[in-house]
C-alpha positions as CSV (number, residue, x, y, z in Angstrom):
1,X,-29.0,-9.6,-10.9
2,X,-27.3,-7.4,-8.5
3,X,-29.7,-8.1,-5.8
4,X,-29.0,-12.2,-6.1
5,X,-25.6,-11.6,-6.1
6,X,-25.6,-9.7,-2.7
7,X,-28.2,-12.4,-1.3
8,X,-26.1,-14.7,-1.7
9,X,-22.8,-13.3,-0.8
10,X,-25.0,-12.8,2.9
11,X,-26.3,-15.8,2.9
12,X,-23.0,-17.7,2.3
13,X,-23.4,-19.0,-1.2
14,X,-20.9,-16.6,-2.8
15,X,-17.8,-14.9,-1.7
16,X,-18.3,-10.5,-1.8
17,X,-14.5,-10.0,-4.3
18,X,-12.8,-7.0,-5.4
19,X,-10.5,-7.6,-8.5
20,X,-7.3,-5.5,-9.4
21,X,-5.2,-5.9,-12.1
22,X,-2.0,-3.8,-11.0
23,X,-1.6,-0.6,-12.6
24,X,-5.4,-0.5,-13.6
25,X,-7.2,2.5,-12.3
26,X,-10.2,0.5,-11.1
27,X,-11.5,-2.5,-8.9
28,X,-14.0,-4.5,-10.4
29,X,-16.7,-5.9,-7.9
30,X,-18.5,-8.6,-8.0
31,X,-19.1,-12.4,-6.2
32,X,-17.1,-16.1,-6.5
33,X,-18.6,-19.1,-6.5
34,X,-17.1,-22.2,-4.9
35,X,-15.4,-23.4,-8.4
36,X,-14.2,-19.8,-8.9
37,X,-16.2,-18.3,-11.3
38,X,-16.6,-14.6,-10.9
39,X,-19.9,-12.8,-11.4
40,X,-19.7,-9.0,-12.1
41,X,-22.1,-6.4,-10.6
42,X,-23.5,-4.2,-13.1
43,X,-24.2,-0.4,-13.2
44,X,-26.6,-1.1,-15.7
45,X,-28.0,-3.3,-18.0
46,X,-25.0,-3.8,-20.0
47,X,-22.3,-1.3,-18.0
48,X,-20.3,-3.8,-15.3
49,X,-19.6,-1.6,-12.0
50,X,-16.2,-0.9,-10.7
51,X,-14.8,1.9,-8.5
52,X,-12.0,3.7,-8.9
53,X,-9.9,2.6,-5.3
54,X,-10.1,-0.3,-3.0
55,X,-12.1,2.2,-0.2
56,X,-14.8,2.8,-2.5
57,X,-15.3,-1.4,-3.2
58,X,-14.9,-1.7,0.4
59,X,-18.0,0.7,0.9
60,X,-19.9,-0.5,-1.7
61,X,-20.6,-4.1,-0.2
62,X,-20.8,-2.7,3.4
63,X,-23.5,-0.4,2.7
64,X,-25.3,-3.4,1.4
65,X,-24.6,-5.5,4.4
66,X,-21.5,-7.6,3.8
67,X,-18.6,-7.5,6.3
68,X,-16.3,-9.7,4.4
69,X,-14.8,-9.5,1.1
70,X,-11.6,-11.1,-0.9
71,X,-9.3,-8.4,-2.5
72,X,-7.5,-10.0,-5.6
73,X,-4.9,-8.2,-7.2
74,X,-3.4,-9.8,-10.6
75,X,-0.5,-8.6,-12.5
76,X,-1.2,-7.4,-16.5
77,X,0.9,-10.7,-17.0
78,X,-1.7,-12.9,-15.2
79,X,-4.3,-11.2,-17.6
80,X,-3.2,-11.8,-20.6
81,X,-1.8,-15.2,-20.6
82,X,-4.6,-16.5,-18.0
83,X,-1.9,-18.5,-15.6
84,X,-2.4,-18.7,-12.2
85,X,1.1,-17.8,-10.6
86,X,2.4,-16.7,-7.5
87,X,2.0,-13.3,-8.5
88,X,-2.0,-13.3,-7.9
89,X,-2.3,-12.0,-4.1
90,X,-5.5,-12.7,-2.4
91,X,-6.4,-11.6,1.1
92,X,-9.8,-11.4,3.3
93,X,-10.7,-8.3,4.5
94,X,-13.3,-7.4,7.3
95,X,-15.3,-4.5,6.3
């Protein structure tokens, strides 16, 4: 699964994102599709990867050949209710 994911992140057909939830000690990292549906990359078969700060996501997709990634960073708010507010930041970062 990881492998498609990163294929198509390089290929165009997914967007390489790192999600935050402020506070949280950990990004999760994964790929969105064009209707914004997030796909996790896993560790294992059942263990969904994350890092523990934005330098290690960042390194994670450029050592597998992606140069472009979305950040996201939510507030706890955002997470529980499931609103999308002004509070969500998004930004594109060049790897």
């Amino acid at each position: 699964m990881n492998d498609k994911i990163i294929n198509l992140c390089k290929a165009g057909a997914m967007q390489a994102t790192i999600i935050c939830t402020a506070e949280s000690s950990h990004y999760l990292v994964g790929a969105e599709d064009d209707e914004g549906n997030f796909f996790n990359l896993f560790e294992s078969s059942d263990s969904h990867l994350y890092t523990y700060s934005l330098s290690q996501a960042k390194a994670l997709f450029k050592e597998n050949g992606i140069s472009e990634v979305i950040h996201e960073m939510k507030t706890p708010y955002d997470e529980m209710i499931g609103l999308q507010t002004a509070a969500t930041t998004r930004e594109r970062l060049i790897l």
